[in-house]
C-alpha positions in Angstrom: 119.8 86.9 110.5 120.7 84.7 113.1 119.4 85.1 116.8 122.1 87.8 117.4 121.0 89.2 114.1 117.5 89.4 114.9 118.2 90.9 118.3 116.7 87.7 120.2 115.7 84.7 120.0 115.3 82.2 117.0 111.1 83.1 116.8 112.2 86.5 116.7 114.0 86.0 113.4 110.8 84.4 111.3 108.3 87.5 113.2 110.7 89.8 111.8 110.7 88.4 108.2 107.1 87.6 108.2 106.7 91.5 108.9 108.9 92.4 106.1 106.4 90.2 103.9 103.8 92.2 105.6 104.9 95.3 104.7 105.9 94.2 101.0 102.5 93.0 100.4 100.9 96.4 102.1 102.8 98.5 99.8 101.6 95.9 96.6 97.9 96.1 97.9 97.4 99.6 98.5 99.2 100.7 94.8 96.8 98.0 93.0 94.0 99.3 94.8 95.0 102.7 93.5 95.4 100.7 90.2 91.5 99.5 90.0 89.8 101.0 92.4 90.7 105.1 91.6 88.6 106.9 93.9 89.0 110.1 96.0 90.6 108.6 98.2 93.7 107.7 96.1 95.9 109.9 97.9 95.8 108.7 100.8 96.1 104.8 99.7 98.9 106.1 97.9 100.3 107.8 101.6 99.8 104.1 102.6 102.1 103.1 100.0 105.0 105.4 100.7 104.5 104.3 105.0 104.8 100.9 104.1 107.6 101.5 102.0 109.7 103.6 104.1 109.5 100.9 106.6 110.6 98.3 104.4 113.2 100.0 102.6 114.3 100.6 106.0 114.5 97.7 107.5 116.3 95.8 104.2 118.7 98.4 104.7 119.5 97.4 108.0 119.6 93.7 107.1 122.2 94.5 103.8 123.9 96.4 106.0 124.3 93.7 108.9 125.3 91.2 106.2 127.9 93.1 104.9 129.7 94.4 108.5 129.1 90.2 109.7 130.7 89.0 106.5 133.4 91.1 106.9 134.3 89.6 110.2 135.8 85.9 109.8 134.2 84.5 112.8 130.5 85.6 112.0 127.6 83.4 112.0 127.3 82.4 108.2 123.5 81.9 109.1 123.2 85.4 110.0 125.4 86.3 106.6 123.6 84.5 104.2 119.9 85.6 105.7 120.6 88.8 105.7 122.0 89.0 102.3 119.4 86.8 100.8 116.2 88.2 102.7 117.6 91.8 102.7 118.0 92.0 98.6 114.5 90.4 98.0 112.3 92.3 100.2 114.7 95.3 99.2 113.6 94.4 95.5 109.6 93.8 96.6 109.9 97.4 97.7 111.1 98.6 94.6 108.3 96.5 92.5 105.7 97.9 94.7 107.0 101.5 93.9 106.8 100.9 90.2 103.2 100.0 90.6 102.6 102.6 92.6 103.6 105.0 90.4 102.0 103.6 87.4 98.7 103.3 89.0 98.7 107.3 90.5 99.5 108.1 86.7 96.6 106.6 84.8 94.6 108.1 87.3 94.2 110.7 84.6 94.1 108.3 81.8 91.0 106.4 80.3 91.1 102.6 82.1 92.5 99.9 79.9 90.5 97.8 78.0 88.2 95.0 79.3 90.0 91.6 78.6 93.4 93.5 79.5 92.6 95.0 82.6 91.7 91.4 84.0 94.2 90.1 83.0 96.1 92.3 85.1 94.2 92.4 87.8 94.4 88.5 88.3 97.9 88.4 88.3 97.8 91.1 90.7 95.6 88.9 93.0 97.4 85.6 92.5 100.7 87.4 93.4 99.3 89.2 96.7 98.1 86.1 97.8 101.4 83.8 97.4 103.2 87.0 98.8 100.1 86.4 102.0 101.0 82.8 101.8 104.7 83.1 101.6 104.1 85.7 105.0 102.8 83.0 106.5 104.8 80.0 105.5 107.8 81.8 107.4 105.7 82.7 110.6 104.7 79.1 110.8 106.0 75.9 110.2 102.6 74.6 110.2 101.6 77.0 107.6 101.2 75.4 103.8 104.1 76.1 102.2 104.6 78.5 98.5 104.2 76.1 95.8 105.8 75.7 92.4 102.8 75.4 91.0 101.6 78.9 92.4 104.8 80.4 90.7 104.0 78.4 87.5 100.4 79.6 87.2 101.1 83.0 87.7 104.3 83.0 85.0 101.7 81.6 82.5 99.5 84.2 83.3 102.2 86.7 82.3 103.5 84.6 78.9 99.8 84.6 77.8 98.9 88.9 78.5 102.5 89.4 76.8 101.1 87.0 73.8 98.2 89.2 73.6 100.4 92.6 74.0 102.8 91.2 71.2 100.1 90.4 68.5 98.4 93.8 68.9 94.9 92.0 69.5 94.4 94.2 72.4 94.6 97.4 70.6 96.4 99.3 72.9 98.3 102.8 72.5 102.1 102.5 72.9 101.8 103.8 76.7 99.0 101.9 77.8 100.8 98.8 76.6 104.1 99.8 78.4 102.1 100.2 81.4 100.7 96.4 81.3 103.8 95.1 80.8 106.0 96.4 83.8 102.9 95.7 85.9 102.6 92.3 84.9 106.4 91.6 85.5 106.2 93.9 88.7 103.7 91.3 89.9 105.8 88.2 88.4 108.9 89.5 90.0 107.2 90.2 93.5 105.6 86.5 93.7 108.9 85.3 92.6 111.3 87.2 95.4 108.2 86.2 97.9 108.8 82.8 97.4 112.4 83.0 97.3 112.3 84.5 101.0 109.8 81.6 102.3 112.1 78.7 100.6 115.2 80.2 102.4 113.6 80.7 106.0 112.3 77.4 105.8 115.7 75.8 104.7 116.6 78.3 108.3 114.4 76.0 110.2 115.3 72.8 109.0 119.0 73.4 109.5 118.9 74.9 112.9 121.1 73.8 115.3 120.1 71.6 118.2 119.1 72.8 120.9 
């Protein structure tokens, strides 16, 4: 996604990924509100969810789609091909993660909530990975911006190994559907922080090898 990509100039690229990060984690935050917060007002966080989505889903379309007509011409901008590519699939995928957690959280809204200890455990992976998605959001909209750390990815993959220790053992005492659930929303919320910071360590290698000016 170079400048021609983007449709202007090289600031126009990183606003336009930054939004895509902005939708992604919009989507995440309005299904995990729907996860722990079920109110009366799920539907309409869950409208929220599909807006944001449609608009994301949308505009990685557009980028895969780019990438695949630039590629296909041997003088395009390998910048602009490898972006696209890279950025489309990963904010593609954030979409699709959102959607699963979407989905899981508008179906227990008939269910009993999960147990104590599990639930949190959930719910702060949920939080750690909205906030490195927020981080990552603004890591690409600024230079200046602290950038996604290993050590943020590291901390949140730990969180998962040690809820899948407890799901594994049984200690949690969970039915065969409630433990399902836990575990494709913990790896929804791995996955997520993982494609997050795969977006923000490729835009920044986009600013450091940009051409002279």
């Amino acid at each position: 996604m170079s400048a021609e990509g983007a449709g202007g100039g090289t600031g126009d690229v990183f606003e336009r990924v930054a939004g895509l990060l902005r939708l992604a984690r919009t989507a995440l935050s309005q299904a995990t509100t729907v996860l722990f917060q079920p109110t009366a007002k799920g539907e309409k966080k869950m409208a929220a969810v599909d807006r944001a989505l449609g608009e994301l889903w949308q505009e990685a379309e557009d980028l895969a789609s780019a990438g695949l007509a630039t590629g296909a011409d041997q003088n395009g901008d390998i910048r602009t091909v490898i972006t696209d590519m890279y950025v489309g699939e990963d904010v593609g995928r954030m979409g699709v993660l959102a959607r699963q957690v979407g989905d899981i959280a508008w179906a227990r809204q008939t269910k009993p909530p999960l147990p104590g200890p599990v639930r949190e455990a959930v719910r702060g992976i949920g939080e750690d990975c909205l906030a490195l998605v927020g981080g990552a959001q603004d890591a690409v909209a600024s230079p200046a911006a602290a950038p996604v750390t290993d050590a943020q990815l590291a901390d949140i993959g730990a969180q998962h190994v040690r809820l899948c220790r407890v799901l594994l053992s049984g200690s949690a005492s969970l039915d065969v559907v409630d433990a399902v659930d836990v575990s494709v929303l913990s790896r929804c919320y791995v996955e997520s922080a993982q494609r997050a910071a795969s977006v923000a360590l490729h835009m920044a290698l986009f600013r450091e090898t940009a051409p002279a000016s």
